[in-house]
N, CA, C and O of each residue as an XYZ file, in Angstrom:
484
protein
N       6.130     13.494     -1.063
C       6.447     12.239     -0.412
C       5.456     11.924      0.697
O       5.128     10.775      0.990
N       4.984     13.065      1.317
C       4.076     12.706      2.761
C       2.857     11.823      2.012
O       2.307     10.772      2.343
N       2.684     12.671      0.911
C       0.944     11.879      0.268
C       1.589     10.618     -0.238
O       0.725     10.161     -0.986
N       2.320     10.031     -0.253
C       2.529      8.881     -0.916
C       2.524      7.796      0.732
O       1.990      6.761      1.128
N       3.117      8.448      1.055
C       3.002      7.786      2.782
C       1.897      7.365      3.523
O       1.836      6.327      4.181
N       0.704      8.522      3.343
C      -0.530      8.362      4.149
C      -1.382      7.810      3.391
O      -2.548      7.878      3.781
N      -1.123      7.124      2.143
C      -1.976      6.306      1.194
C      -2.121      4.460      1.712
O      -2.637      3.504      1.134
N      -1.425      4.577      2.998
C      -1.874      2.961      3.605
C      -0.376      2.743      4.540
O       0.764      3.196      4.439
N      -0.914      2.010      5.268
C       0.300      1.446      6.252
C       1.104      0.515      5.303
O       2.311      0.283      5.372
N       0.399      0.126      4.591
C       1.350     -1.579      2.955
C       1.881     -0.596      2.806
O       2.692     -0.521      3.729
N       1.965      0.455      2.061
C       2.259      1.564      0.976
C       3.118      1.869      1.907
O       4.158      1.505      1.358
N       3.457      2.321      3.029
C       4.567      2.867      3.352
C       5.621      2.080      3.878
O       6.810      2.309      3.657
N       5.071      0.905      4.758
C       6.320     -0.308      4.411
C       7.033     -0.439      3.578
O       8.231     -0.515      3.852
N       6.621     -0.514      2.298
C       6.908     -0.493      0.629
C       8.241      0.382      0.931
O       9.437      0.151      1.105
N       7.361      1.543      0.896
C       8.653      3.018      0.440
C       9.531      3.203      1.730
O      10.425      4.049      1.750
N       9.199      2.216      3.042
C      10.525      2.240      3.998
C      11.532      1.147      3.570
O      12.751      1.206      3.731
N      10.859      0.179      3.022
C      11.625     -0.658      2.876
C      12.431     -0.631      1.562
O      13.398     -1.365      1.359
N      11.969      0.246      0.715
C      13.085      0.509     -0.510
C      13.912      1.661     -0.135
O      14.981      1.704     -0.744
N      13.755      2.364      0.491
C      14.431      3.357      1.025
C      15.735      3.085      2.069
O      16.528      3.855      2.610
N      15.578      1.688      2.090
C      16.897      0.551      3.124
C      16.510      1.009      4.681
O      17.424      1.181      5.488
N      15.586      1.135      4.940
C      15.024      1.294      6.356
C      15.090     -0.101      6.955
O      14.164     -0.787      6.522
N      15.911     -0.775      7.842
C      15.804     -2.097      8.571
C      14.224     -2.916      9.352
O      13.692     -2.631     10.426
N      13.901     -3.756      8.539
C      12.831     -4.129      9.436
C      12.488     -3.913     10.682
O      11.457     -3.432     11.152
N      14.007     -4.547     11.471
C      13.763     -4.488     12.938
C      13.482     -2.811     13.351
O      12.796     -2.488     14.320
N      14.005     -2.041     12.624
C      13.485     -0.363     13.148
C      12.055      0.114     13.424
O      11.504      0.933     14.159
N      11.709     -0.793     12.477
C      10.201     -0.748     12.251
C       9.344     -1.036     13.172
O       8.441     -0.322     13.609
N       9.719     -2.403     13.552
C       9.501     -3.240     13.822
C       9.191     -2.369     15.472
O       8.139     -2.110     16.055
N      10.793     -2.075     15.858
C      10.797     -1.344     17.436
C       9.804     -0.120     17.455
O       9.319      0.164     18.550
N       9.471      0.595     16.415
C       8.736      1.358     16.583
C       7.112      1.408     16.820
O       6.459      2.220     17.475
N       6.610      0.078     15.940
C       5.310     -0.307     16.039
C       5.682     -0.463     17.789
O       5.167      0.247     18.653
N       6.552     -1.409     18.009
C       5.997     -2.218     19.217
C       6.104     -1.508     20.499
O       5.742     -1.973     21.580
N       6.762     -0.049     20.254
C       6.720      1.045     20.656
C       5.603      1.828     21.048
O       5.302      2.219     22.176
N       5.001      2.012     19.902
C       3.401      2.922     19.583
C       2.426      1.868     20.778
O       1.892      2.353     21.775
N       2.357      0.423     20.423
C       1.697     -0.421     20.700
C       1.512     -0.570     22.347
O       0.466     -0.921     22.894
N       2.799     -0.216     23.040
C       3.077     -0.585     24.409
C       2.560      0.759     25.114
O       2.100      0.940     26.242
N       2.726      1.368     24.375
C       2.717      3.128     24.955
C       0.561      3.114     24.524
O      -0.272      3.002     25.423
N       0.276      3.222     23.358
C      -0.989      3.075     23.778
C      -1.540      2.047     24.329
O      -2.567      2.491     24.843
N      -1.458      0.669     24.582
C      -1.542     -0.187     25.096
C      -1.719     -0.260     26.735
O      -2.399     -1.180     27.189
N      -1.017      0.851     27.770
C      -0.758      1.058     28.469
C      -1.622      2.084     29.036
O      -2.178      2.084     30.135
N      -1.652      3.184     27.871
C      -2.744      4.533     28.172
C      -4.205      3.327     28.525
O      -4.866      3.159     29.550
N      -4.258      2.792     27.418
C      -6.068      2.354     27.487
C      -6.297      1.353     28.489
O      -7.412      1.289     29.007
N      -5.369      0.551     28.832
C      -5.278     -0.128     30.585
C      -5.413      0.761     31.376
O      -6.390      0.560     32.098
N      -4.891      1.663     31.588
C      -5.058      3.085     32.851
C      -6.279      3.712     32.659
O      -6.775      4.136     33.702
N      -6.921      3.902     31.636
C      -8.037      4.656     31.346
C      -9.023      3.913     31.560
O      -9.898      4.385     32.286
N      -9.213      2.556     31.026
C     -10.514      1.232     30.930
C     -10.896      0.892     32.085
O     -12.025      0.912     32.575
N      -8.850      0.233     32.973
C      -9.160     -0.329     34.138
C      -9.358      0.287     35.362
O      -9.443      1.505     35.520
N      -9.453     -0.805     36.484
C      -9.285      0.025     38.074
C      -7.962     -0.046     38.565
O      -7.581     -0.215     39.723
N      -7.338      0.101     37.566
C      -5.773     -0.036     38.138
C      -5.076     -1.067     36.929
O      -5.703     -1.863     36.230
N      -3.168     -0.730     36.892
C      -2.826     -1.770     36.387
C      -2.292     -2.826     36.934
O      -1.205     -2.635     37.480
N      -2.768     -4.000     36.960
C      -2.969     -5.125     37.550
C      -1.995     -6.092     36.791
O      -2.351     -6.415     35.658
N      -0.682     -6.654     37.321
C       0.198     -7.498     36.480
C      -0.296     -8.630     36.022
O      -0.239     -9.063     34.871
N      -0.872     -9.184     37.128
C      -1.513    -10.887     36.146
C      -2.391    -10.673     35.336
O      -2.654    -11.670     34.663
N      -3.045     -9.675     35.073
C      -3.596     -9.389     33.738
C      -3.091     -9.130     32.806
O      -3.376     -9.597     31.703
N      -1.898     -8.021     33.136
C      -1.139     -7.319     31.787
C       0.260     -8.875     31.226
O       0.733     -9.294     30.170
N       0.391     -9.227     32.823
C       1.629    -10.255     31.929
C       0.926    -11.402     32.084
O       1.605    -12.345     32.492
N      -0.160    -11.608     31.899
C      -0.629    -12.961     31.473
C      -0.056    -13.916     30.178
O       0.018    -13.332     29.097
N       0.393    -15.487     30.228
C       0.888    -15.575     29.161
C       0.051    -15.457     27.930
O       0.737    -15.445     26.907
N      -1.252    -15.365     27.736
C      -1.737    -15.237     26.006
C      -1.335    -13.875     25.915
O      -0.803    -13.606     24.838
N      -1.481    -12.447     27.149
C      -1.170    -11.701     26.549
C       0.033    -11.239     25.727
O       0.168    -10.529     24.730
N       1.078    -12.101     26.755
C       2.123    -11.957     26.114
C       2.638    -12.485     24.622
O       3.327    -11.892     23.792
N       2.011    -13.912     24.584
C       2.155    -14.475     23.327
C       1.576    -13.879     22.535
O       2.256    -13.723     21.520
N       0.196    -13.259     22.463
C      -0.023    -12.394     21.419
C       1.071    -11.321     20.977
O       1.479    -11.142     19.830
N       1.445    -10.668     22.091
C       2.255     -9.574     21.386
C       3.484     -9.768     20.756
O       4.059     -8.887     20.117
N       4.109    -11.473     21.001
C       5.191    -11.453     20.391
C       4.826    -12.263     19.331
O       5.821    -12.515     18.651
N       3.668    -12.854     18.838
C       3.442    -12.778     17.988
C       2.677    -12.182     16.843
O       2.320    -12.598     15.741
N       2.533    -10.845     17.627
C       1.763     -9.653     16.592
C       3.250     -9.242     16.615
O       3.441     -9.580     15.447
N       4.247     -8.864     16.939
C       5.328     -7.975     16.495
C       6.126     -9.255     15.714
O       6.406     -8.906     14.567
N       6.501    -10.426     15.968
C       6.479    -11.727     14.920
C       6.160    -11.374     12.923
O       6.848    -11.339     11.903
N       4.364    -11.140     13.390
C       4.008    -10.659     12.123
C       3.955     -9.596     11.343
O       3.675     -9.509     10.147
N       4.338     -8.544     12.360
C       4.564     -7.406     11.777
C       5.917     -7.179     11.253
O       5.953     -6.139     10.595
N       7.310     -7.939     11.331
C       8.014     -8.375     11.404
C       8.685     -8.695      9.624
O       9.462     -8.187      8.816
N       7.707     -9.947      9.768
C       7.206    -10.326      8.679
C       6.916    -10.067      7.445
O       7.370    -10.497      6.384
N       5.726     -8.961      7.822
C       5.226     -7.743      6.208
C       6.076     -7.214      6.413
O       6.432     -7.037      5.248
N       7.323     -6.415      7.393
C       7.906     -5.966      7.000
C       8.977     -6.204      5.332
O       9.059     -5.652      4.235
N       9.614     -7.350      6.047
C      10.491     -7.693      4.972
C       9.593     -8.195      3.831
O       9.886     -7.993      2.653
N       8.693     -8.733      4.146
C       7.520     -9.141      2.207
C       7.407     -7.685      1.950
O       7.823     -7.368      0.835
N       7.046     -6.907      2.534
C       6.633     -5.019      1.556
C       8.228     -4.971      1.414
O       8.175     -5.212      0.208
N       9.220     -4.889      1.586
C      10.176     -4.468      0.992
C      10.993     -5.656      0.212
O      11.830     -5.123     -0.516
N      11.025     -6.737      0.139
C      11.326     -7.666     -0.898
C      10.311     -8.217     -2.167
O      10.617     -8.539     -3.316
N       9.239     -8.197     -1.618
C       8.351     -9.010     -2.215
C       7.408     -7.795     -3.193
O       7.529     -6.574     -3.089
N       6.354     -8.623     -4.254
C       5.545     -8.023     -4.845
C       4.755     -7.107     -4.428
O       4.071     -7.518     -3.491
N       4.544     -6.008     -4.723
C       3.024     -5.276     -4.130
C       1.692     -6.142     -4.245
O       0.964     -6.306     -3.266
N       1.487     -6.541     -5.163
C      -0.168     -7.283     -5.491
C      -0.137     -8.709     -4.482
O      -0.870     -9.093     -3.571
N       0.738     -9.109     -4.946
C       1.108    -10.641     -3.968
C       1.354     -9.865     -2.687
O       0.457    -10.648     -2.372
N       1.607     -9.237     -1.785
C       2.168     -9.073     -0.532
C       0.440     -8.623      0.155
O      -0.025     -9.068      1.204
N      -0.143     -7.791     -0.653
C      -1.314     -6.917     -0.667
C      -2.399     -8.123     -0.270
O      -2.922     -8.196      0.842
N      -2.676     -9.146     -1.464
C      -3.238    -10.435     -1.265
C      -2.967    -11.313     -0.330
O      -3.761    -12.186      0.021
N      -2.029    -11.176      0.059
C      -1.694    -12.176      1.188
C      -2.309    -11.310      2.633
O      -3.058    -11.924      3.392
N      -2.117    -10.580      2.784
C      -2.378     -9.194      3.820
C      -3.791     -9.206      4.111
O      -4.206     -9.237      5.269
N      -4.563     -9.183      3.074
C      -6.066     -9.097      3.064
C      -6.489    -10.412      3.484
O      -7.224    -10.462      4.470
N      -6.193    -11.365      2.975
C      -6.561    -12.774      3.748
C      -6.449    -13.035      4.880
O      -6.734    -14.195      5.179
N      -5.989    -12.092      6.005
C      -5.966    -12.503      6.794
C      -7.770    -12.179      7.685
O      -8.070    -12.852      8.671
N      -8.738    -11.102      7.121
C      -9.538    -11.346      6.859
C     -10.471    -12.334      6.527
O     -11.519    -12.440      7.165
N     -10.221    -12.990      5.689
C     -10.955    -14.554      5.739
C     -10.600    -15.699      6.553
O     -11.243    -16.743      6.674
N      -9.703    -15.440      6.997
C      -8.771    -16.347      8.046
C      -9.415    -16.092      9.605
O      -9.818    -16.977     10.360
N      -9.397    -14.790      9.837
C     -10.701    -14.002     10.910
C     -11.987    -14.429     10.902
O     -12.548    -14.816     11.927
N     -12.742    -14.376      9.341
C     -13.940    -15.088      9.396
C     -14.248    -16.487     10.325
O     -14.948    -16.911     11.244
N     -13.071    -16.907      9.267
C     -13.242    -18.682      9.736
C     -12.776    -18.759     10.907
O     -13.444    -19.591     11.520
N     -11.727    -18.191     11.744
C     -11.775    -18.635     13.492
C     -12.666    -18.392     14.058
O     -13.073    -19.220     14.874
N     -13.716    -16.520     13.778
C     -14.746    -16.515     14.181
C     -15.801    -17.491     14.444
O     -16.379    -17.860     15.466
N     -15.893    -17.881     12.858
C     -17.403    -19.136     13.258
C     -16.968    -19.858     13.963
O     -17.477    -20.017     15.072
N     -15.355    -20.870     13.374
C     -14.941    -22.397     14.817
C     -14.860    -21.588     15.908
O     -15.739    -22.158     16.556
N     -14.518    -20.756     16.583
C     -14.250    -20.973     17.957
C     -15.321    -20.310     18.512
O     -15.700    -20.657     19.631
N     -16.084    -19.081     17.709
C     -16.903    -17.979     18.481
C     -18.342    -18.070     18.335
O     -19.204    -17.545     19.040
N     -18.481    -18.834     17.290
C     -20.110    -19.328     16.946
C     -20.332    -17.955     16.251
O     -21.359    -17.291     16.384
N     -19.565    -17.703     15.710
C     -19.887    -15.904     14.891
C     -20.604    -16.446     13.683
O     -20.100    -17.432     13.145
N     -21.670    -15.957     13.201
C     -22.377    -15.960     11.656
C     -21.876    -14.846     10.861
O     -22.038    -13.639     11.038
N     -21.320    -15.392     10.066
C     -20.684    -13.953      8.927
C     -22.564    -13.703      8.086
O     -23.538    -14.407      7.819
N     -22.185    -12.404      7.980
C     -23.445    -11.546      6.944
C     -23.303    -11.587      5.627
O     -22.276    -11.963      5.061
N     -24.133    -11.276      5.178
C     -23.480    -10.921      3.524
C     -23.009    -10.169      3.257
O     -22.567    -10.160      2.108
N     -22.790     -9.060      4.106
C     -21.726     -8.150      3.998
C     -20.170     -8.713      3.700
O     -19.310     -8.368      2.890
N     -20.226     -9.813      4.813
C     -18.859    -10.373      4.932
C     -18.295    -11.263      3.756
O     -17.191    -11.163      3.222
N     -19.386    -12.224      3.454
C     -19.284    -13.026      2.050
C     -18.627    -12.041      1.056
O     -17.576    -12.097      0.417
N     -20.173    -10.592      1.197
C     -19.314     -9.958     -0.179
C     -17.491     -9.711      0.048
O     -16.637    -10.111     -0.743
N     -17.316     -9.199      0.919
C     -15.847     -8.520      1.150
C     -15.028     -9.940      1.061
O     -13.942     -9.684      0.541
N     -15.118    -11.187      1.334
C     -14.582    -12.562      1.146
C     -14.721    -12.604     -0.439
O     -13.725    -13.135     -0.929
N     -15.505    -12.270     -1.234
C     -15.640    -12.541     -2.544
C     -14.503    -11.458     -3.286
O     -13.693    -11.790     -4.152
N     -14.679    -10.033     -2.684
C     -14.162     -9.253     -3.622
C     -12.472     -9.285     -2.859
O     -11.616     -8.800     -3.598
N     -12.036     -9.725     -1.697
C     -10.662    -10.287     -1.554
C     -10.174    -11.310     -2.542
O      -9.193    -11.005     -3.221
N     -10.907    -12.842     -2.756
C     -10.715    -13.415     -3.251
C     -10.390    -13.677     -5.248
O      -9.803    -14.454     -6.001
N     -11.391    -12.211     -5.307
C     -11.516    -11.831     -6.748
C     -10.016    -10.896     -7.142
O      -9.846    -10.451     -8.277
């Protein structure tokens, strides 16, 4: 069972979520891991932890909407298709591309095209 586990973070959503593991468990635990290292690498990076940085509102909106989306795959890996849930997952990759260039002036490589091609394929 462990090797079936450490074959991808999708892959084990999957087998928590057929196993009747509650999203929200999940859910508390990522956002768990997240706050706890989140916290180490502020203490370590910064000169201190500084609140109007840490509770700034984007920071905050990010995190409730990264635990939002994590949220999310939860219940698609345990209701939904593997291939369809998988495809949807990876796009968010090309979705990265494209905010990159509008907002960041980022030039994707052909590296990136290729990996946009073989998502899309």
């Amino acid at each position: 069972m462990s090797g079936a586990l450490s074959s991808g973070s999708s892959i084990s959503l999957r087998l928590l979520g057929l196993k009747g593991e509650p999203p929200i468990r999940t859910l508390f635990w990522f956002a768990l891991a997240c706050t706890v290292s989140g916290a180490a690498a502020t203490l370590m990076f910064s000169k201190g932890l500084q609140a109007e940085h840490v509770f700034s509102i984007p920071v905050l909106l990010m995190g409730v909407f990264t635990a939002l989306g994590q949220w999310t795959q939860n219940i698609g890996w345990k209701k939904g298709k593997t291939l369809l849930c998988a495809s949807v997952q990876f796009s968010a990759v090309i979705f990265a591309v494209i905010f990159g260039y509008l907002f960041f002036d980022e030039i994707p490589d052909a590296f990136t095209f290729l990996g946009i091609l073989i998502i899309v394929a």
